[in-house]
C-alpha positions in Angstrom: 70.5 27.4 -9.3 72.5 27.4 -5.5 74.0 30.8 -4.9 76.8 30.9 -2.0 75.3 31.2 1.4 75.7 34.4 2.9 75.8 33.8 6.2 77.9 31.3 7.1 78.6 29.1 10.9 82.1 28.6 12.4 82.0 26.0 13.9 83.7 26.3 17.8 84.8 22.0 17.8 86.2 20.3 15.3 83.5 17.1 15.3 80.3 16.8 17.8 78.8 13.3 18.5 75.8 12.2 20.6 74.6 14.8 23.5 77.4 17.4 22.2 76.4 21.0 22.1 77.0 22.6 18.6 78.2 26.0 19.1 79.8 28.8 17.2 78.8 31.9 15.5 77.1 32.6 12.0 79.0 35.2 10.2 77.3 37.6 7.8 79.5 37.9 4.3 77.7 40.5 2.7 74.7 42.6 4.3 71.1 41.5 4.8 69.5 44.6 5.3 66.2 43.8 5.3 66.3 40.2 7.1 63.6 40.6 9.6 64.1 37.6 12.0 66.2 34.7 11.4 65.6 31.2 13.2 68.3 28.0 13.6 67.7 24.3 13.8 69.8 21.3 14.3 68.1 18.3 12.0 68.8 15.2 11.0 68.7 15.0 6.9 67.2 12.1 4.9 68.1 12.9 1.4 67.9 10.5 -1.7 67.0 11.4 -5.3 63.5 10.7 -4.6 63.4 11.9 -1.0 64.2 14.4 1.1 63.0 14.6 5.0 64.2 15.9 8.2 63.1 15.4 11.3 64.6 18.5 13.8 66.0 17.8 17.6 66.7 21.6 18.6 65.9 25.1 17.7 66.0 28.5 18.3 63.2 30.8 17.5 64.2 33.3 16.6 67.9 33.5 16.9 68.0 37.2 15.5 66.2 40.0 14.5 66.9 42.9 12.5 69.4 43.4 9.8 72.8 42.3 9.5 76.0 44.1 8.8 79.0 42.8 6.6 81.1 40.6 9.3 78.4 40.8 12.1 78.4 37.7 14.1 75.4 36.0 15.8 76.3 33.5 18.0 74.6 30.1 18.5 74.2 26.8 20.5 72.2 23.8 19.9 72.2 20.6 21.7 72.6 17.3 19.8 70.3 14.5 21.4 72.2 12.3 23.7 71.1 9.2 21.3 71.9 10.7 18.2 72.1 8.7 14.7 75.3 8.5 13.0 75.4 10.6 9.7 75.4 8.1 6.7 77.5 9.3 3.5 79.5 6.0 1.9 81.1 6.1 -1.4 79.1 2.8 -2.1 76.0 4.3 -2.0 77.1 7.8 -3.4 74.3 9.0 -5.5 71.3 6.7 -3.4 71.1 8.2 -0.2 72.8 10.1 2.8 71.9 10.7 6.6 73.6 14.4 8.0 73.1 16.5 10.8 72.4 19.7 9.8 72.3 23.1 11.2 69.3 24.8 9.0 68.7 28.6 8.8 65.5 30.3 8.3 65.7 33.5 7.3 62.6 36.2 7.4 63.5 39.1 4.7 61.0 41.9 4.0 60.1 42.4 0.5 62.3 39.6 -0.8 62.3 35.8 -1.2 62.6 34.3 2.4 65.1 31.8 2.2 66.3 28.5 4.1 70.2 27.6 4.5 71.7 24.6 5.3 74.7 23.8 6.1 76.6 20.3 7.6 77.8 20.1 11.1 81.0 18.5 11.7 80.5 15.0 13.6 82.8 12.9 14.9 82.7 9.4 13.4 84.2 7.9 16.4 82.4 9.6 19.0 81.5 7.2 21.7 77.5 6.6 21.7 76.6 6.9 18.4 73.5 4.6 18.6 71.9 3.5 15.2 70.3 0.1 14.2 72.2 -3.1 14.4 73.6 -5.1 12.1 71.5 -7.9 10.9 73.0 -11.3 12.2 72.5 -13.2 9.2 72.9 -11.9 5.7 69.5 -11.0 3.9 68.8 -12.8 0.4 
């Protein structure tokens, strides 16, 4: 069972695309006083209902240590790669599969269950330079 994340990103843009810095801060909702260290990533997210990889373009290790107050805010910045995939998430294949950028937490906690976040990062779906794999020119049987 998911609880609520309790810390949380605000995001500083609106979308990112291909060689964009993600930036904004992580905001605690609730203490974590005995998070040790906590470390971010930026990945790219293959999920299916068989599957589930990633395959991580930047990170910060770690990107804070000690505890964390109610409504302290960590800020961060992580640098998508300047020939980024698109994310993948169509209604038509709802259910089968989906492609996100992510920005992943790791979190360190002393005498508890360590435990890893994600959340999605806003991208741009227009974003100029979005590479990906072309189209097939003829239709596959």
């Amino acid at each position: 069972m998911a609880r609520p994340a309790t810390i949380v990103p605000r995001f500083a843009g609106d979308g990112y695309g291909p060689g964009d810095s993600v930036e904004g801060v992580l905001e605690a909702l609730e203490p974590v006083e005995r998070l040790r260290s906590m470390n971010a990533y930026l990945r790219y997210l293959d999920r299916s209902p068989d599957f589930a990889g990633a395959v991580t373009h930047d990170a910060v290790e770690p990107l804070h240590e000690g505890p964390l107050a109610k409504g302290q805010e960590i800020p961060f910045e992580l640098r998508l790669p300047d020939d980024a995939l698109p994310n993948w998430d169509d209604p038509s294949t709802d259910g089968m599969a989906t492609l996100s950028w992510s920005l992943v937490l790791e979190t360190d906690v002393a005498q508890g269950l360590d435990k890893t976040i994600t959340h999605a990062v806003p991208v741009h779906p227009d974003a100029a330079g979005w590479s990906g794999p072309e189209l097939p020119a003829e239709p596959r049987t």
